[in-house]
N, C-alpha and C positions, 0 to 999 in steps of 0.2 A: 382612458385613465383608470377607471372604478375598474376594468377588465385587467391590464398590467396590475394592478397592487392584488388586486386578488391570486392571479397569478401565483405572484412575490409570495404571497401568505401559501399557498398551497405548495409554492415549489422550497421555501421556511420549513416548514413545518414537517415535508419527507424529507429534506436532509437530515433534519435535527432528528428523525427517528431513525434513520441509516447510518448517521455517524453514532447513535448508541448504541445501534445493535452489532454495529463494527468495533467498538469499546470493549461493548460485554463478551463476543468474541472473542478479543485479545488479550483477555484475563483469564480463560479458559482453554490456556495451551493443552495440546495434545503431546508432545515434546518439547521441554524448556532446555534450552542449549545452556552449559554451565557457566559462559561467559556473556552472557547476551543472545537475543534472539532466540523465537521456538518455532516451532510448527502450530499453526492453529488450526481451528477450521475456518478455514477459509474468512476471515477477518479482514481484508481488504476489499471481498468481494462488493460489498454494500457502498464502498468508495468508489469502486471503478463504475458501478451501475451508476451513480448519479450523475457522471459525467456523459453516461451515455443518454441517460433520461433528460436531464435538461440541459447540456452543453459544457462551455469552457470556465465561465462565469461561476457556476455553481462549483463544479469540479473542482477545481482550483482548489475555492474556498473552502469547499469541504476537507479537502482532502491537508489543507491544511488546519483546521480544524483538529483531523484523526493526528496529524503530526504533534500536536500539541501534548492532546493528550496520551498520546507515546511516549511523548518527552516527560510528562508530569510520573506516568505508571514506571519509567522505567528510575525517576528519582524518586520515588515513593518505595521503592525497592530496594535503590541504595547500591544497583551494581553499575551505574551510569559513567561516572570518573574516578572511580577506585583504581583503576590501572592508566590515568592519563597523568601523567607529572610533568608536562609544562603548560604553558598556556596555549599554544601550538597542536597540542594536541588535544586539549578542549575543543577550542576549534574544528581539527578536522571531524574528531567524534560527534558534536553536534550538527554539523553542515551534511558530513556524510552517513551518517547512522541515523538521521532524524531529518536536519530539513529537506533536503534534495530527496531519498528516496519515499519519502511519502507524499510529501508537496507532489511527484509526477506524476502519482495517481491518478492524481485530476485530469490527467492529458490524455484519459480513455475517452474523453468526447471523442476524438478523431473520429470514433464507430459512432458517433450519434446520426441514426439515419436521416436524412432529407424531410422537408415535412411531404406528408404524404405518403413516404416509402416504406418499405415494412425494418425491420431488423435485419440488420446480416450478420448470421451467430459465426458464420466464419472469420469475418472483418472484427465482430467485436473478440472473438478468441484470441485471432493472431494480435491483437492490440493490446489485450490485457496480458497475454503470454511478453511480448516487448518491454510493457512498461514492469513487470514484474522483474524481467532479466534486470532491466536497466538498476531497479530497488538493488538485486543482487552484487552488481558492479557497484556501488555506493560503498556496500559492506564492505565488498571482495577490498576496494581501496581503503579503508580504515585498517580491515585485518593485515594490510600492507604495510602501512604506517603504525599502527600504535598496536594491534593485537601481534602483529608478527616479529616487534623489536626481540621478543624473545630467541626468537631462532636463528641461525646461523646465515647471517647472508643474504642476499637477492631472492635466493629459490628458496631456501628452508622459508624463508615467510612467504614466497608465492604460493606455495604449497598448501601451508601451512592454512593460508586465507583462502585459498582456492576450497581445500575441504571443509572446512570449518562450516565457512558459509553457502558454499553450493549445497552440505548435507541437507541444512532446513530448509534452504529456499527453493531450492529443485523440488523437494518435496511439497513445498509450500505453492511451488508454481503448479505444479500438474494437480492437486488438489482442486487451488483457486478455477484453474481452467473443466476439470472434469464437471464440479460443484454446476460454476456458469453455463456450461454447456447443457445439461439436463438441466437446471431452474430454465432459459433460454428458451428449452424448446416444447415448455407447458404452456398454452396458451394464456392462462391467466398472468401469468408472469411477464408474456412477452406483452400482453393488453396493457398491467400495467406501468412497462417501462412505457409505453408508448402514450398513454394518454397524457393529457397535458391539464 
């Protein structure tokens, strides 16, 4: 019992430090998109590692934690629902530009190794490369629905959302993944995701 709460407190206490420094990150765009969305450095990366250091449980939580405060920075900003004019598109803008693609964050546990096993920076790559795409297709659908009513049609907003948001997040994915890859394979980094 005294060993689990301790745990709890120790594995408390690196979220709450990962989900700041994944905050302070994200207010420290490298390119701010004019409608939403920027490049950062690597600002998600400290969410996907918690899910690999301590599982599904934490991940989750954390990563909707980072959602939160997404949502807070991006209304403290005031570019949030300036272009949604029904309640419908409320809707889809906060579901898909905010809950679902950060909330999946959390779901980089998948790479959490075995106890006992070492890290697989390949398995956690290709995992945090997925759940990044997946963030993208959130957009991609919003920029479908509510950024793309501007353009003509079916394809002028496929287009339309296809570039938009593949320019920051492509960059944003091969970032996040170069970033994790070298942190990954310093041993002190890899020690400690892995301690407990």
């Amino acid at each position: 019992m005294r060993e689990t709460k301790k745990l709890n407190v120790y594995a408390l206490c690196q979220c709450g430090i990962f989900i700041a420094l994944a905050t302070i990150l994200s207010f420290l765009p490298v390119i701010e998109m004019p409608m939403g969305g920027s490049v950062t450095l690597a600002s998600m990366l400290p969410i996907l590692l918690i899910g690999v250091k301590f599982g599904y449980k934490w991940g989750l939580g954390s990563a909707t934690v980072f959602m939160v405060m997404q949502l807070l920075q991006s209304l403290i900003k005031g570019n949030v629902f300036v272009w949604c004019t029904t309640a419908g598109a409320v809707i889809i803008c906060v579901l898909f530009d905010y809950v679902v693609p950060f909330t999946i964050l959390g779901l980089s546990a998948f790479a959490k190794p075995s106890a006992g096993k070492p890290i697989s920076i390949p398995k956690v790559l290709v995992t945090f490369s997925v759940l990044i795409f997946g963030r993208f297709l959130c957009h991609f659908i919003t920029g479908m629905t509510i950024w793309g009513q501007w353009d003509d049609g079916f394809w002028g907003a496929f287009i339309y959302s296809l570039s938009y948001n593949g320019s920051y997040m492509g960059i944003e994915l091969v970032l996040t993944v170069v970033v994790a890859g070298l942190l990954l394979s310093s041993k002190q980094i890899e020690k400690l995701i892995a301690e407990k």
